[in-house]
Structures are given as C-alpha cells and as structure tokens.
BAKOL-978770 format. One line per field, with one value per residue (C-alpha): z, x, y. Coordinates in nm, 2 decimals. Layout:
N
z <- c(Z/...)
x <- c(X/...)
y <- c(Y/...)
//
This chain:
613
z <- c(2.12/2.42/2.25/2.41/2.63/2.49/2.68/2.64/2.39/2.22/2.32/2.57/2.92/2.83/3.20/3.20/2.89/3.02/3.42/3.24/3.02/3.34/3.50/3.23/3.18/3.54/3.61/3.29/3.45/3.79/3.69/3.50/3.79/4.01/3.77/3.73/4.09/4.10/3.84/3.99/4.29/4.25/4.13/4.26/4.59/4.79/5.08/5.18/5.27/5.22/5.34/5.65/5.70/5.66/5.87/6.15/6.06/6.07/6.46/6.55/6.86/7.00/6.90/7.03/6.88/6.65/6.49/6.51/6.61/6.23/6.32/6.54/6.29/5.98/6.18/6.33/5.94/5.81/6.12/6.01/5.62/5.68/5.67/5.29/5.07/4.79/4.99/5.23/4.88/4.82/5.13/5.07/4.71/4.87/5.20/4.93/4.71/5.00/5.17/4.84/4.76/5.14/5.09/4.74/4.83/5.17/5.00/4.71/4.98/5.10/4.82/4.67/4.93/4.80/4.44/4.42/4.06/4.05/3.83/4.01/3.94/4.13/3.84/3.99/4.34/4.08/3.83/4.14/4.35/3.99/3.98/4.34/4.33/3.95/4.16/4.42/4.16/4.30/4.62/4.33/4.17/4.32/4.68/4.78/4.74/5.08/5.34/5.53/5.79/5.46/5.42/5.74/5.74/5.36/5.48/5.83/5.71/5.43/5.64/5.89/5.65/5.56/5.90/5.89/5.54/5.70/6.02/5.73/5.55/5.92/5.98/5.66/5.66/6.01/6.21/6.45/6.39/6.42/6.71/6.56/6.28/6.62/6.74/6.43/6.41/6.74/6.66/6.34/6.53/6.82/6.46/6.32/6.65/6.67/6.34/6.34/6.64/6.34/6.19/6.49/6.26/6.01/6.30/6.43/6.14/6.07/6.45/6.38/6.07/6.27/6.55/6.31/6.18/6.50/6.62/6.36/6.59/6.91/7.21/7.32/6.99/7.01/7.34/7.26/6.92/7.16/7.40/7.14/6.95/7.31/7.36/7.03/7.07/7.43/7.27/7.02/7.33/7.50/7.23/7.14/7.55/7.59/7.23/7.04/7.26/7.60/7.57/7.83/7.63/7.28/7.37/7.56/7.25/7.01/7.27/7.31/6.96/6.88/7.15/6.94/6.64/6.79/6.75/6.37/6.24/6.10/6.38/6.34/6.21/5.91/5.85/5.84/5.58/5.34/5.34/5.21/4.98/4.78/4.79/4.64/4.38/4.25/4.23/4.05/3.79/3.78/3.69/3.42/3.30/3.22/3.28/2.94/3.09/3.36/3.14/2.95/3.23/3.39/3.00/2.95/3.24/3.19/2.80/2.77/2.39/2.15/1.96/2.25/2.35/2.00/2.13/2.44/2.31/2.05/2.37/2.56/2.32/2.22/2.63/2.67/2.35/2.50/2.83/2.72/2.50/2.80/3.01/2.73/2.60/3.03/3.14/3.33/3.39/3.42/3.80/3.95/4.23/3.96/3.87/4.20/4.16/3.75/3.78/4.05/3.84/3.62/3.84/4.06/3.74/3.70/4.05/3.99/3.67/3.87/4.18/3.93/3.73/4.11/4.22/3.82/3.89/4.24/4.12/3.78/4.06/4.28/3.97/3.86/3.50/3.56/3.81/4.16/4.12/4.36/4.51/4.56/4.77/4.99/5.38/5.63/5.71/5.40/5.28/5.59/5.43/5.10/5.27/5.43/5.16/4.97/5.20/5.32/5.06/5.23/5.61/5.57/5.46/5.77/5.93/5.60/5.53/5.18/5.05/5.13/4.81/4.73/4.99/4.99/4.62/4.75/4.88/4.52/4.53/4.81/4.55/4.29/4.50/4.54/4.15/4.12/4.34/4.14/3.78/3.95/4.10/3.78/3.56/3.51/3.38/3.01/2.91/2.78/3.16/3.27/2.97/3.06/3.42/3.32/3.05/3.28/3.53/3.35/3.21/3.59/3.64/3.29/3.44/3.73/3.55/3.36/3.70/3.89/3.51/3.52/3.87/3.92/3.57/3.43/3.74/4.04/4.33/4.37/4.12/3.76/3.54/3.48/3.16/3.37/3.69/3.55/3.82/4.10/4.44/4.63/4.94/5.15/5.31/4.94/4.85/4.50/4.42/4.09/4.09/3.82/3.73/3.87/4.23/4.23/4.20/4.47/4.71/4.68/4.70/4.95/5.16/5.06/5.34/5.60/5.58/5.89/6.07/6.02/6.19/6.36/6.22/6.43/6.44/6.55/6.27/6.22/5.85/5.78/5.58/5.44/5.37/5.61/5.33/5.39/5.72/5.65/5.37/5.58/5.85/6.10/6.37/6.40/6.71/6.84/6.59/6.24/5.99/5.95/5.78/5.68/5.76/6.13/6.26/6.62/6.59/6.51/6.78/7.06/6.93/7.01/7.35/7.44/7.39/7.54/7.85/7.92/7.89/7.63/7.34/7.18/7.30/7.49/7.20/6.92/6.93/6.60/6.26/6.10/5.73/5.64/5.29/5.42/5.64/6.02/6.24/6.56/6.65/6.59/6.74/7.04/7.02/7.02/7.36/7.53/7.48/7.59/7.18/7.05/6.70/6.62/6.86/6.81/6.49/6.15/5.77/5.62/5.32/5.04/4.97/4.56/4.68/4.91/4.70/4.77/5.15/5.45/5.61/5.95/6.16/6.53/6.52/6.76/6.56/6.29/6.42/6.51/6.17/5.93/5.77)
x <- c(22.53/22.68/22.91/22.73/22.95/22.98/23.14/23.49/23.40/23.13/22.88/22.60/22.62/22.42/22.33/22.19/21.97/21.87/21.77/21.60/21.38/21.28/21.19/20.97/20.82/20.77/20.66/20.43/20.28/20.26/20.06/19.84/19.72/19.69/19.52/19.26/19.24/19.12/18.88/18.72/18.63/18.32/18.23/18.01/17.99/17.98/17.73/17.94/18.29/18.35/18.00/18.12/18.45/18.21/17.96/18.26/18.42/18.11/18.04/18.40/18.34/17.96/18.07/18.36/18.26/18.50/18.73/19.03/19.07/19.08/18.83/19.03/19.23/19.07/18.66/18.79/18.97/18.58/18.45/18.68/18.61/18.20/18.18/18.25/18.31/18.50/18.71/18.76/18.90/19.11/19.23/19.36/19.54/19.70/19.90/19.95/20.16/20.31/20.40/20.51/20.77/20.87/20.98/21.11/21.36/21.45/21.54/21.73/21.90/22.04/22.10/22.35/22.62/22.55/22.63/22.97/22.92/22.56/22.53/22.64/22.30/21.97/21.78/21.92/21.68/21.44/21.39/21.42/21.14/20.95/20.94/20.82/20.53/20.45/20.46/20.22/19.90/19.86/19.66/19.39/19.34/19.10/18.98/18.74/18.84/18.77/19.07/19.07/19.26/19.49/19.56/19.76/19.93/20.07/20.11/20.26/20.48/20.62/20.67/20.85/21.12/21.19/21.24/21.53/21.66/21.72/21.89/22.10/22.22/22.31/22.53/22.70/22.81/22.93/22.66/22.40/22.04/21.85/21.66/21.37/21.38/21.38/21.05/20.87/20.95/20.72/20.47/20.44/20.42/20.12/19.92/20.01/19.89/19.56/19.47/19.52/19.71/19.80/20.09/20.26/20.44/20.53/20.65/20.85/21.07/21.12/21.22/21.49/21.63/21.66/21.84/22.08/22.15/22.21/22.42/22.72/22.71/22.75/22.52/22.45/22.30/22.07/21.95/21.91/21.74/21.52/21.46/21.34/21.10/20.92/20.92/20.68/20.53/20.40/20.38/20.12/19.94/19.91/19.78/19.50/19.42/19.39/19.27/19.08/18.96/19.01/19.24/19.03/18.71/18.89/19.13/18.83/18.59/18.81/18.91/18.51/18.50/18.84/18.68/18.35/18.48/18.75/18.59/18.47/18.78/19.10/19.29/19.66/19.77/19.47/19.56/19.95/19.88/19.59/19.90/20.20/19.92/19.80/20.19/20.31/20.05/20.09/20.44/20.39/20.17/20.43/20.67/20.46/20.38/20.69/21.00/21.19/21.19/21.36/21.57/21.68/21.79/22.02/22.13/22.20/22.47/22.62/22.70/23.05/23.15/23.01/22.77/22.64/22.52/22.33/22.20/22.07/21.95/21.73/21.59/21.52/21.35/21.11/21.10/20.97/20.72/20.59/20.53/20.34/20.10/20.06/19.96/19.74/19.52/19.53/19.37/19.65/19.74/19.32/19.24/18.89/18.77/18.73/19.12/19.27/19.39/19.59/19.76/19.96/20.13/20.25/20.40/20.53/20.71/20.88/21.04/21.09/21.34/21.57/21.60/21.71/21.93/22.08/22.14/22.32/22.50/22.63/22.74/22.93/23.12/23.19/23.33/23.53/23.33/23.26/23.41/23.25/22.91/22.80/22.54/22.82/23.03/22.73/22.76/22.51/22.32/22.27/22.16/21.95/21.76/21.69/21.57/21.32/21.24/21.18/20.94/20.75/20.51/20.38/20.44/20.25/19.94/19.95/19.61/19.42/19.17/19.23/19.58/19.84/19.90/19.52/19.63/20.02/20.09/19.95/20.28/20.43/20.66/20.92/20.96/20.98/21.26/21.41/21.47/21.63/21.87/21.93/21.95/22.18/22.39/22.45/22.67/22.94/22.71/22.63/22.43/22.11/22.09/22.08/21.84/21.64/21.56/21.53/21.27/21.11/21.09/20.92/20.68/20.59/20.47/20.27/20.06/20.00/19.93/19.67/19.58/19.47/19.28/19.06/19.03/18.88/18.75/18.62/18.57/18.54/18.49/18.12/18.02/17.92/18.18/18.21/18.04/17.71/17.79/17.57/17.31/17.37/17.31/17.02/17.09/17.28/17.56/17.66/17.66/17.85/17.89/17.73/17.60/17.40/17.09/16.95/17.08/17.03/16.63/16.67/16.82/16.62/16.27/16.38/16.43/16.12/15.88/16.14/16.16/15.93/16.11/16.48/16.42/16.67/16.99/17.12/16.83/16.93/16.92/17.04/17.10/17.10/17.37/17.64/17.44/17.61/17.64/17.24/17.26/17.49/17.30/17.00/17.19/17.16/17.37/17.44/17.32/17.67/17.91/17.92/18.00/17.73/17.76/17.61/17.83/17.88/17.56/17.68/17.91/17.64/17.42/17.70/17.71/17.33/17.36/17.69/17.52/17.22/17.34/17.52/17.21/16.93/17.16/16.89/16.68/16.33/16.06/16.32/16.43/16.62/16.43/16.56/16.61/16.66/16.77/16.65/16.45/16.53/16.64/16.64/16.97/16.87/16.54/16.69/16.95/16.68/16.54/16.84/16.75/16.39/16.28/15.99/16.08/15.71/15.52/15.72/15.76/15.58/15.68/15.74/15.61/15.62/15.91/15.90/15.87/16.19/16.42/16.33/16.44/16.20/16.24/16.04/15.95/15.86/15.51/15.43/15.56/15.40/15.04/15.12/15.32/15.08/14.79)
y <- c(5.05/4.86/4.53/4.20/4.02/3.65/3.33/3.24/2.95/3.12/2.86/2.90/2.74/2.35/2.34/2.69/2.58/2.23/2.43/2.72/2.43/2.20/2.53/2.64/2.25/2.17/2.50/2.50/2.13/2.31/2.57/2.36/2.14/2.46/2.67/2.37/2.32/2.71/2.67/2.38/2.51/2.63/2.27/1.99/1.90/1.50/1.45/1.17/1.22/1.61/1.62/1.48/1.67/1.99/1.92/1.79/2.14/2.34/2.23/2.16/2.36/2.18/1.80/1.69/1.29/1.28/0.98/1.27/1.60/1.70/1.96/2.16/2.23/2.32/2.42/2.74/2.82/2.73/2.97/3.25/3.21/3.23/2.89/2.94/2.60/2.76/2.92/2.66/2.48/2.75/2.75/2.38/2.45/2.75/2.49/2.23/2.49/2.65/2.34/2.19/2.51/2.46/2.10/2.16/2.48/2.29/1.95/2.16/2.35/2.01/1.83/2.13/2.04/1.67/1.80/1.99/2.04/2.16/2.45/2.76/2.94/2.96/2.79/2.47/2.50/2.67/2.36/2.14/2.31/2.31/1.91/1.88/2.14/1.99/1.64/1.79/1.76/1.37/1.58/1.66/1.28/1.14/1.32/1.55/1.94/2.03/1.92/1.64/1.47/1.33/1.64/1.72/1.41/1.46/1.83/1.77/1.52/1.74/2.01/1.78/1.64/1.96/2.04/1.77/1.85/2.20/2.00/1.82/2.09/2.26/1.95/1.94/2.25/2.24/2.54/2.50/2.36/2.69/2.65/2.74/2.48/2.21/2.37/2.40/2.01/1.97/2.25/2.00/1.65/1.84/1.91/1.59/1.39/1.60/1.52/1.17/0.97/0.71/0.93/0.86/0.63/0.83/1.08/0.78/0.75/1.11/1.17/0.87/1.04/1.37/1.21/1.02/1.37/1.56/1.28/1.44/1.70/1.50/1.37/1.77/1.88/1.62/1.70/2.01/1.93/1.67/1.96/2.23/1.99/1.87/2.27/2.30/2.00/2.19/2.50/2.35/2.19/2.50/2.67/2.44/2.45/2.80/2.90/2.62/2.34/2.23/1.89/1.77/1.78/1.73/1.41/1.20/1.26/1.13/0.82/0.78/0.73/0.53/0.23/0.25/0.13/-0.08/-0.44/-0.34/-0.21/-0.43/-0.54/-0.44/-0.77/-0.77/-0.42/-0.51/-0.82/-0.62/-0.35/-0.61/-0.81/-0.50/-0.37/-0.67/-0.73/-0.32/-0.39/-0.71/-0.49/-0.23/-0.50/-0.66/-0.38/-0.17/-0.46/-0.34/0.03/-0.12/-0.36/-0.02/0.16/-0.14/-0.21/0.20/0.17/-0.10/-0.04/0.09/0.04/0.32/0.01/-0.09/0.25/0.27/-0.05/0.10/0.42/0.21/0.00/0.28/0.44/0.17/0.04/0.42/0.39/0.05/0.20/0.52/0.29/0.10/0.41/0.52/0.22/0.15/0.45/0.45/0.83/0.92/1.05/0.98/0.73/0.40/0.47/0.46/0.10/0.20/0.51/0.40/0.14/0.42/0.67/0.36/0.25/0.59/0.59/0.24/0.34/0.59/0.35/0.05/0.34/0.48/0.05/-0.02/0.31/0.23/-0.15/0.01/0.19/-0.04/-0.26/0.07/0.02/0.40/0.68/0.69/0.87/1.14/0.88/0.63/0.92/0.98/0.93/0.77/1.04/1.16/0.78/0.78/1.14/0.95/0.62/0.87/0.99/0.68/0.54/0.88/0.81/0.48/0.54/0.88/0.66/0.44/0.39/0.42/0.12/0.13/-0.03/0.21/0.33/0.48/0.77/0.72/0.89/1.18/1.23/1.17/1.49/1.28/1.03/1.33/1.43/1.11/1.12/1.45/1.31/1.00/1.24/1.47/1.20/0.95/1.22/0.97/0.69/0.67/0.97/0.74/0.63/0.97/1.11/0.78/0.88/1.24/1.15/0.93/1.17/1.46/1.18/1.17/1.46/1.47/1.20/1.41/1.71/1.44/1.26/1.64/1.77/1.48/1.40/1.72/1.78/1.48/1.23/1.41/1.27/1.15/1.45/1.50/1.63/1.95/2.03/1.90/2.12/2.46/2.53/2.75/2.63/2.82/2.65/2.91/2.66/2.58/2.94/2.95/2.61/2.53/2.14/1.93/2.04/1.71/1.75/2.11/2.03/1.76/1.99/2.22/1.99/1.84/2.17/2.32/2.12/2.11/2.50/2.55/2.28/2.45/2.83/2.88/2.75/2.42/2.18/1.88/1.60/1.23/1.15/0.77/0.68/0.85/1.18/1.41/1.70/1.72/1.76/2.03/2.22/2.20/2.41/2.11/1.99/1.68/1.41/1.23/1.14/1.35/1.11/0.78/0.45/0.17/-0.08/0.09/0.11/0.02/0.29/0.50/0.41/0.43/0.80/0.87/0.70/0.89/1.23/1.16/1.01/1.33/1.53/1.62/1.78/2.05/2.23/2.14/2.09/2.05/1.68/1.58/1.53/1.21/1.16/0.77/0.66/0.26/0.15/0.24/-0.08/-0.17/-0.02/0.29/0.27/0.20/0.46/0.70/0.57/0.64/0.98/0.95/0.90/0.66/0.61/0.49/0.69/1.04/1.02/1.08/1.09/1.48/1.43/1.09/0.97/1.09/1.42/1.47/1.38/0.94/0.96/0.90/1.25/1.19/1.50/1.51/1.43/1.75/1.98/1.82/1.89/2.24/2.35/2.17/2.41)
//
C-alpha cells in the first residue's frame, strides 16, 4: 500500500480547510435559493406586473408602445420558447446564475493580484464565486419570476463591471485589454439602453471606472478601449436593425410613450429628494438597529492587549446575538412584497460591518497600531474598482419610482464582493475583527437564502403560497402553471362566455386596470400601450388615440372587447372615439358581473346579436 504523503509540520493547510468550508456553505446557500427558484416555477401567476411584461413580450413584434424596449429583448426569447411561462422562468434563473458566476470568477480574477498571499489553490476564486452566486438569491425576494426590465439592468450592469474587472486585472499585470472584452462592454451598454434609457447612469459611472483603468496604460489604450466599445455598442445596433426591430419603429414608440407619462411622473428633482429621504431614513434604521455590531467591529481593531481582545470577543459575540434577535422577532430576513421596506436594514447592516471594519483597519494603519493592510497598499484604480462596486447596487436602481433600495439589493452580490475584499484584506488586524466580518458576511447570505425561500414560497408576489397553488391551469397561455383553486375557477368562468368572441387568437382587448395577465390568457392583443393603470388613465387614453390615429388596428368587424374592473369614465370613452368607437352605443355587457369573475366584460354589441343563441 502506497505510504500517504503528509505536510512538513504534520498539520493540514488552515486556509485549505477554512476555502474548502465557505465553498461547501456558500455553495450549500446557493444551491438552496436556485433549487427553490426551480421548484417554483410552475407556481402562481400575477395579472399585474408579470402579466404586463408577458403580454408586452408576447406582441413585442405588433406593439411598438412601450415604456422601454424590454420587449425586444426578452419577446423574441418568449417567441422561441412557445410562448412558454415556465420556461420563460427558467430562462431567467439560468442568466442570473450565469451572469452571477461571470461577475464572481472575473472579480476573483482581479482581486488575486490585490492579495499576494491568497492561498495558492483554486478554492480561493471557488469560495469567492460561491458568496456572490449565494448573494444572487436577492433577484428572487420579492419580484415577479418572469424577467423584467430590472432584470437587464442588474444583469447588464453585472456583466459590465466584469467587463472592467477583466480590464483591471489586464492593467495590473501589465497586457493588453483583450479587444474583445472592450466590445462586449458596448454590446452590454446597446442592451442596457434598449431596455431602459435610465441606466444610462449606471453606464456612466462604469464607463468612468474603465477609463481611469485604461488610463495606466496611457492615452492610446483608451482610445482604443473607447473605439472597441462604440464598435459593440454599433454592433448591438445593427443587429437589433436588421434582425429584431427596425430602430426606426422601436426608438419613436418608446419616445411616444416616455412624453405620455412625462407631466404624471416625479420630476427629476422629486425623484432625486424621495431617493436621499428613504436612503437616509434605512440607514438611520440600520443604525438603530444594529449600532453594537458596529461598535464591535471598530472596538475588535482597535484592541491590542490580550484582555482587551477577550473584551472584544465577548462584545462581538453578544452585538452578533442582539442583531440576529433583531432580524428574527423583525421579520427582518422574510422576502415578499409587505417586507420590502425590513430586510433591507439587515443585509445593509452587514455591508455596513466590513466598511466600518475596512475604515478602523485603514486608521490602525495609518497610526502604525497594526502593519499596513492589503487595503491600505491599494492604488487608485484599484480604489476606484471598489468605489464602483460599493455604489453599483444603488445607481443600478436609478429610474425606479420606488426608493432606490426596493430594486437596488437585487444587486446584493457587488456588495457581497465588496466584503470579500475587506475579509481578505484585514489579516493583520485582530482576528475577532476579521472572524466578525467573516461571520457577518456568511449571515448575509443566510438571509438571502431566507429572503429567495419565502419570497417565492411563502409570499410570492401577488400569489397564494404554495401549499394553496394545486390546480392546473386549463387556459392554454398558462399551460403548466398550477394556481389556487379559487383563481383557477375564475379563469376559467370567465373564459367560458368569451369563447366565441376569441377564434382566432389576437382579438383585440383593453383590460381596465392592472389586469393585463387576462388579456394575455385570453389570447388577446392588446389596443396601444400593454401595461394599464389606474392612477394613469391619460396615459392610457393617449395610447388608444396613438394607435387609432395611425389606422384601425384589428381587423374590420373585430373591434376590441373591453373588460372593466370599475366603472368606465370619460377618458376612456373618448379614447374609443378616436377610433371611430361609441362606448354606449357599440357596446353591451357579456354576461353579469357574478358570473365573469366580478368584471364588466362588454362585447361589441354586433357580434353580440349574431353569436347569442
């Protein structure tokens, strides 16, 4: 029997233990949040929003009305998966894992030549790409399953840093930005721009931090970086002109729209102050909430004698205890639509720790209380890579009307990021500091892992859980989706009558409010814009008109049926002239109310006489 070869001191290598267990934990939390994420697929379904995106997807082609160009993107995907929900779903986990693994192997990559005395073994990119794909589960706490624009911002922007982590790591170690890592960078920014001209910001800062990084390289590697981006960014023009859309029917529907909304929506200034407001008061939450894990962390630094150590271990320990009871009598680690505004306060808190550790770390250098730390031997581009990091999160959001963080922790794995650098740049601090953040960190992602079960479990988004999703959908465009026993009757009563009305596939309809995911089920096409709301009923309107002024948009003898959830108004009534409509006089009620599903469902009253025994 071959003798087994042993290490020199008899003793396995630590750092080889503690990599292989943060790859088996973070991959363990990873798997869990995918693995529910497959298993909920099939589950529930939201007339509203996803409704919307759907529907926008389904006729991304016919309806260029559109608030972004989302559905350029994503309807032909829908159109080659058979207009299939589930795997449309799929579809999403599988770019949020690969995108996820991209961002986590390419910030690694860097971050090794940051870290001369990383462990000399791949499980140090393994544990680290582990973190960020377990920090990827945010994506699943709260949203609807099926992609949105979100979705290609969080993804674009991902796939962009990584883009100049790659440029980074070229610089450091003195080669050539690959040109092919420049034009993916625009191919990224065209798809980014499409989907929603608001990332523009978020585009902004990343293009800065790539040009601060080309510029160690001198002024002709950033032309050349400059020229190779514009070259994708045409590349992904030409591309959508010749094999998606025509820009010159795609761009001017999405204008049409922008100028209809733009007297309702915040002006830039409202939208600028509800964004600092709701910033300050989650981080005065954060602060209330968890200030002795903060303390800890600052006190774990600073302690240099042996007693105070002790000291510090005991605070952290209890700062760590108070914080989890927090989180757990809080609800504060639960995922769903009614928790958007607590679980932010925890994972903020965590990020929170290892910028206060990285700060403490920095001073105890600077005061030669401990050696230089890595982080204090960093450069300016490489500071300029982890400010980018830092705020990704946020700028990413920009253009949401919700408070920035609602949509910005979807992009939790750039702050997951953020503190791997800070745990594997503190080794010279006191090893409670750097236990603290490490603790802290993997706490992180067991809130996500909680945040992703029940946001898709438990509270999903304008669903029933799942223990009450057990009835089959019958209604072809929700082919295997199971749905509550309650809606699955609706649905399906409230198709019944309308069957005569809905041969062949495409009848126009206008769904008054929010009920899109009817329209969609129903096998209709929408009249102007897809998505309708109460509160933008001129918006609405300026749809109708816009289509009908350009020509009747169905065909002769099948104007729109029209299914109202209120009472119709006056707006709409006259929307319908514009299109040659008499709401009153064309019009007449399907069937009572109780019996389709408590909505006015009005037919045209010609085909009514006709199709009526």
């Amino acid at each position: 029997m071959r003798a087994r070869t042993s290490d020199p001191t008899g003793a396995l290598d630590r750092r080889s233990v503690v990599l292989a267990g943060v790859v088996v934990v973070a991959g363990a939390l990873a798997a869990w949040w995918i693995l529910t994420a497959v298993r909920a697929a099939n589950e529930g379904f939201d007339i509203t929003d996803e409704g919307y995106y759907l529907l926008s997807y389904r006729w991304w082609a016919q309806n260029p009305l559109a608030l972004t160009g989302v559905q350029y993107l994503y309807g032909p995907v829908f159109q080659f998966l058979g207009y299939d929900i589930v795997s449309l779903r799929l579809f999403r986990l599988v770019t949020l894992i690969l995108v996820h693994l991209l961002f986590g192997y390419s910030f690694m990559r860097w971050l090794r030549g940051r870290r001369p005395d990383a462990a000399p073994t791949k499980l140090w990119e393994l544990a680290g790409m582990a973190v960020i794909l377990a920090a990827g589960g945010v994506s699943y706490a709260w949203l609807p399953q099926s992609p949105g624009y979100n979705d290609v911002i969080l993804l674009g922007a991902l796939a962009l840093v990584s883009c100049v982590l790659w440029m980074a790591t070229a610089v450091d170690r003195g080669k050539p930005v690959p040109f092919w890592v420049l034009m993916i960078a625009g191919v990224v920014i065209g798809a980014m721009l499409l989907a929603k001209w608001t990332s523009a910001v978020v585009i902004g800062l990343a293009v800065i931090a790539a040009l601060v990084v080309l510029a160690g390289q001198g002024v002709k590697a950033v032309a050349r970086g400059i020229g190779f981006a514009i070259a994708g960014l045409a590349l992904t023009a030409l591309v959508v002109q010749l094999f998606v859309i025509k820009l010159n029917v795609a761009v001017p529907g999405i204008m049409t729209v922008n100028r209809f909304i733009a007297g309702t929506s915040y002006s830039p200034t409202e939208l600028l102050h509800m964004y600092w407001s709701t910033a300050v008061d989650l981080l005065g939450q954060t602060l209330r909430d968890h200030w002795p894990l903060l303390v800890a962390g600052v006190v774990a630094v600073f302690a240099r004698r042996r007693w105070l150590q002790v000291v510090a271990a005991v605070l952290a320990v209890a700062a760590l205890a108070f914080s989890v009871r927090r989180v757990v009598v809080g609800d504060a680690a639960i995922g769903g639509s009614a928790h958007v505004f607590d679980y932010p306060v925890t994972l903020l808190a965590a990020v929170l720790v290892a910028l206060v550790v990285a700060v403490a770390a920095l001073i105890a250098g600077s005061l030669q209380l401990t050696s230089p730390s890595a982080l204090g031997r960093e450069n300016a581009r490489a500071w300029v890579v982890l400010g980018l990091l830092a705020v990704l999160p946020m700028v990413q959001a920009f253009g949401t009307n919700n408070p920035l963080y609602v949509i910005g922790f979807n992009a939790f794995a750039a702050w997951a990021a953020v503190m791997i650098a800070v745990v594997t740049g503190i080794s010279v601090v006191p090893i409670t500091a750097r236990l603290l953040v490490g603790l802290v960190t993997v706490a992180s992602l067991v809130a996500v892992a909680s945040l992703s079960y029940t946001g898709l479990f438990q509270y999903p988004y304008r669903s029933k859980g799942h223990a009450d999703l057990t009835v089959a959908a019958t209604m072809p465009p929700l082919k295997g989706l199971y749905l509550d026993e309650t809606a699955a009757q609706n649905y399906t009563a409230l198709e019944a009558p309308l069957k005569p009305y809905l041969k062949p596939a495409g009848r126009p309809m206008l769904a008054f409010d929010k009920m899109a995911g009817l329209v969609l089920m129903l096998g209709g096409k929408p009249v102007g814009e897809a998505w309708v709301a109460p509160k933008e009923r001129p918006r609405t309107a300026a749809g109708i008109e816009e289509v009908c002024q350009k020509g009747q948009p169905w065909s002769p003898g099948r104007p729109p049926i029209i299914i109202l959830n209120r009472r119709i108004s006056d707006v709409e009534i006259t929307a319908l002239h514009a299109c040659l409509l008499d709401f009153r006089a064309d019009y007449e009620l399907l069937a009572p109310a109780k019996d389709t599903m408590g909505l006015q469902v009005y037919v045209p009253r010609r085909e009514r006489a006709v199709k009526t025994p």
